[in-house]
C-alpha positions as CSV (number, residue, x, y, z in Angstrom):
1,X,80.9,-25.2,19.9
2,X,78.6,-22.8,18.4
3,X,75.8,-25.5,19.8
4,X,76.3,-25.4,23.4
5,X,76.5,-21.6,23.5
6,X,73.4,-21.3,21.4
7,X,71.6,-23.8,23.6
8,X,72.6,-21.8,26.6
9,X,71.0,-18.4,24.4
10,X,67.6,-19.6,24.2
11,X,66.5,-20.6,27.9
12,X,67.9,-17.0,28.8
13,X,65.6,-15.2,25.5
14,X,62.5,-17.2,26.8
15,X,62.9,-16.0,30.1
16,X,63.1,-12.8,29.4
17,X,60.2,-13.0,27.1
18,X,58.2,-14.8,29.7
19,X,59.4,-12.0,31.9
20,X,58.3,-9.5,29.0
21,X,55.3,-11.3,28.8
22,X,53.9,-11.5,32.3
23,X,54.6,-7.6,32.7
24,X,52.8,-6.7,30.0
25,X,49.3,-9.0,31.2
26,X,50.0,-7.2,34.7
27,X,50.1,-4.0,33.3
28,X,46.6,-4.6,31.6
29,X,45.4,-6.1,34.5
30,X,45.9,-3.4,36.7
31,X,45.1,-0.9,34.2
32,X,41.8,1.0,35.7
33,X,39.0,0.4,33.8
34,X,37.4,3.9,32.2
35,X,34.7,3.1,30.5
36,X,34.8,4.0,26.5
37,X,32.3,6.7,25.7
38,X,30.5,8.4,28.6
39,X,26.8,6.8,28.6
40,X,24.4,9.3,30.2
41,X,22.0,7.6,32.4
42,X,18.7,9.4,32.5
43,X,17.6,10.7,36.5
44,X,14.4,9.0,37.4
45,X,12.3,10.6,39.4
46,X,8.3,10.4,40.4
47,X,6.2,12.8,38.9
48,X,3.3,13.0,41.4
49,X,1.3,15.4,40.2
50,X,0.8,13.1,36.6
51,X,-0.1,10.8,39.4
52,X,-2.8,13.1,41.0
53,X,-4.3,13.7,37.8
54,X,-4.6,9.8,36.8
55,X,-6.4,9.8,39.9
56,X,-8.6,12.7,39.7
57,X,-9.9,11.7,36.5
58,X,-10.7,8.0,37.8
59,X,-12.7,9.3,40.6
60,X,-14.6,12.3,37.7
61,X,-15.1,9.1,36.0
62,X,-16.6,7.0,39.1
63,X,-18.8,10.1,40.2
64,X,-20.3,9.8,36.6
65,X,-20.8,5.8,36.5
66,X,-22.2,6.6,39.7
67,X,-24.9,9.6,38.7
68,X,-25.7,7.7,36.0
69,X,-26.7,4.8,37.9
70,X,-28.8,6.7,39.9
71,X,-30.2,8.8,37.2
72,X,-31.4,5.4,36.0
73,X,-32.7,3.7,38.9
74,X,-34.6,6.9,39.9
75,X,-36.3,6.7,36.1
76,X,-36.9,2.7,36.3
77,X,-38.3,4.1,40.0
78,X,-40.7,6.4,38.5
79,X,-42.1,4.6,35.6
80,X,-42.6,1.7,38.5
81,X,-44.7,3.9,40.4
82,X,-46.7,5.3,37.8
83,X,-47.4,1.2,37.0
84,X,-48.2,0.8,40.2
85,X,-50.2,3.7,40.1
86,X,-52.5,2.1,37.6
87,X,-52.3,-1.4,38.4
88,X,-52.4,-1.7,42.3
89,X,-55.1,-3.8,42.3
90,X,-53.6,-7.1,40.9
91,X,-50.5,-6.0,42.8
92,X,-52.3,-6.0,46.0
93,X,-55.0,-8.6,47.2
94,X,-56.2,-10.2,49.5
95,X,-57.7,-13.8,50.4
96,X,-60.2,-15.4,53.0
97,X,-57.7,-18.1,54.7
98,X,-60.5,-19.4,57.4
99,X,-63.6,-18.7,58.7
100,X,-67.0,-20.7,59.7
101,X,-70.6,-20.3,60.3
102,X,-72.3,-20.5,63.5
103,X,-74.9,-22.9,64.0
104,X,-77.8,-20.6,63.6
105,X,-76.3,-18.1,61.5
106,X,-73.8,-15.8,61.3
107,X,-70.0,-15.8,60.7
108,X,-66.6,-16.7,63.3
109,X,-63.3,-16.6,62.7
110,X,-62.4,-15.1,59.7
111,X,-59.1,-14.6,59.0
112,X,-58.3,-11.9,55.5
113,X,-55.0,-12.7,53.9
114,X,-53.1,-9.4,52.1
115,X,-50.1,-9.8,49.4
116,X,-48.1,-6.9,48.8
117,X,-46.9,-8.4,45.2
118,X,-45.3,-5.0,44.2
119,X,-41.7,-3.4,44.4
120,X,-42.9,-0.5,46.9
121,X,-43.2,-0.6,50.5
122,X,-47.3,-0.4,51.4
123,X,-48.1,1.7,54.4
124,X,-51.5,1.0,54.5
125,X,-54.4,-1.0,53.1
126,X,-57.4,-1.0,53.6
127,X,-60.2,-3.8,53.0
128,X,-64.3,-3.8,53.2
129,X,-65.7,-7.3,54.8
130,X,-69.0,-7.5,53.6
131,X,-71.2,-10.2,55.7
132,X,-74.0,-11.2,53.5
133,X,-77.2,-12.7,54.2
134,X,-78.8,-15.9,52.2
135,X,-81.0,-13.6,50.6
136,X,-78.0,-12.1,48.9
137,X,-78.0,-8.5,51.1
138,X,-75.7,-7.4,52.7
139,X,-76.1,-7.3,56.4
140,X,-73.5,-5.5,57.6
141,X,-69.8,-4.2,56.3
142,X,-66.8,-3.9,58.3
143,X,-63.7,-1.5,57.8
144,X,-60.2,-3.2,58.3
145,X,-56.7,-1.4,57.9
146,X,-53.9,-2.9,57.8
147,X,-49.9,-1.6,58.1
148,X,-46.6,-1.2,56.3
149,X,-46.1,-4.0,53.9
150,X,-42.7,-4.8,52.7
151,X,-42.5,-6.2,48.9
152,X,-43.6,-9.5,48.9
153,X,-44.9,-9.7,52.2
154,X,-48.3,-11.2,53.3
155,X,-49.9,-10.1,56.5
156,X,-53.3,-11.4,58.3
157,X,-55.9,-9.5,60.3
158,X,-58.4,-11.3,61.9
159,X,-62.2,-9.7,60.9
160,X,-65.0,-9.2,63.5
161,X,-67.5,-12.0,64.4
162,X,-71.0,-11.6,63.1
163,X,-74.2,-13.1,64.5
164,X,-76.0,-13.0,61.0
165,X,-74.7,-13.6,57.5
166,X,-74.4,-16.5,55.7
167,X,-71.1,-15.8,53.6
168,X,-68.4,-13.4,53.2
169,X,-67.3,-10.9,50.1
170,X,-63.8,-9.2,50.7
171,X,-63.3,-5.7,48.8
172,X,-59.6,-4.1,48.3
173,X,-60.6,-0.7,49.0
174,X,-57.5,0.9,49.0
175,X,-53.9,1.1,49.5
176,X,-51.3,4.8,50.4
177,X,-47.6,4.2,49.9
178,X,-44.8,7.0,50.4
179,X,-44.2,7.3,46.7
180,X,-48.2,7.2,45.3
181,X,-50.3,8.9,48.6
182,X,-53.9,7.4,48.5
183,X,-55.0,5.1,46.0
184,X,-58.6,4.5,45.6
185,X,-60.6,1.2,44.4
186,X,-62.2,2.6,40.9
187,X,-65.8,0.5,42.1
């Protein structure tokens, strides 16, 4: 007899430990979680005037680059002139690109090619057309200018007709830019 009362003991003691059981996960369930130790989290904030510096120093920095750019270009710029200055002649010149004789002497049609081979804008050049006879003088010479000459531009002029002369001689006389003034032929 002992059996059947002990067999009816145990479904009882589990229930109440299931019972025991369950209220205990429900009270950790619902159990607010507070966190263990209090972490501090650290207030972020924009600090503009770090960022105003960064800045200010970038553009000191730029201005610099910049001057010193210009510092250099303005030296490459002078020692350029001062070459030009002394060698304008090969920089500069000029070329007969047509002409004929007349019939019973004298010259038509001549056409005087100038180069500006240099870095520097050319205002002005000026040539001497020297019309020669067959004796070898010179009958007659003849002035022409020509006007502002990019780098590496060619420009033509036609020269005047003669009614004696049996050839031609072209002379670079000289050349003014903004930078150099007047330049001079050294002949």
């Amino acid at each position: 007899m002992n059996t059947s009362k002990e067999q009816k003991k145990y479904p009882k003691l589990l229930l109440y430990g299931l019972i025991a059981l369950g209220l205990i996960l429900t009270f950790f369930y619902l159990k607010p979680n507070k966190p263990i130790q209090n972490i501090h989290t650290p207030e972020v904030t924009w600090d503009t005037t770090s960022t105003t510096a960064l800045k200010k120093a970038y553009d000191e920095e730029a201005k610099q680059i910049e001057a010193e750019k210009a510092a250099k270009e303005k030296e490459e710029l002078a020692e350029y002139i001062d070459f030009f200055g002394k060698n304008w002649e090969t920089l500069i010149y000029t070329t007969l690109v047509k002409g004929a004789r007349r019939g019973l002497g004298g010259m038509k049609g001549l056409v005087v090619e100038v180069s500006n081979d240099s870095k520097l804008v050319v205002d002005e050049v000026f040539l001497d057309v020297y019309y020669i006879q067959s004796n070898g003088n010179v009958y007659k010479t003849e002035q022409l200018r020509l006007e502002s000459f990019d780098p590496g531009e060619k420009k033509q002029k036609v020269a005047p007709d003669s009614e004696r002369g049996r050839s031609v001689k072209i002379k670079l006389v000289g050349v003014k830019t903004e930078h150099t003034g007047f330049l001079t032929n050294k002949n």
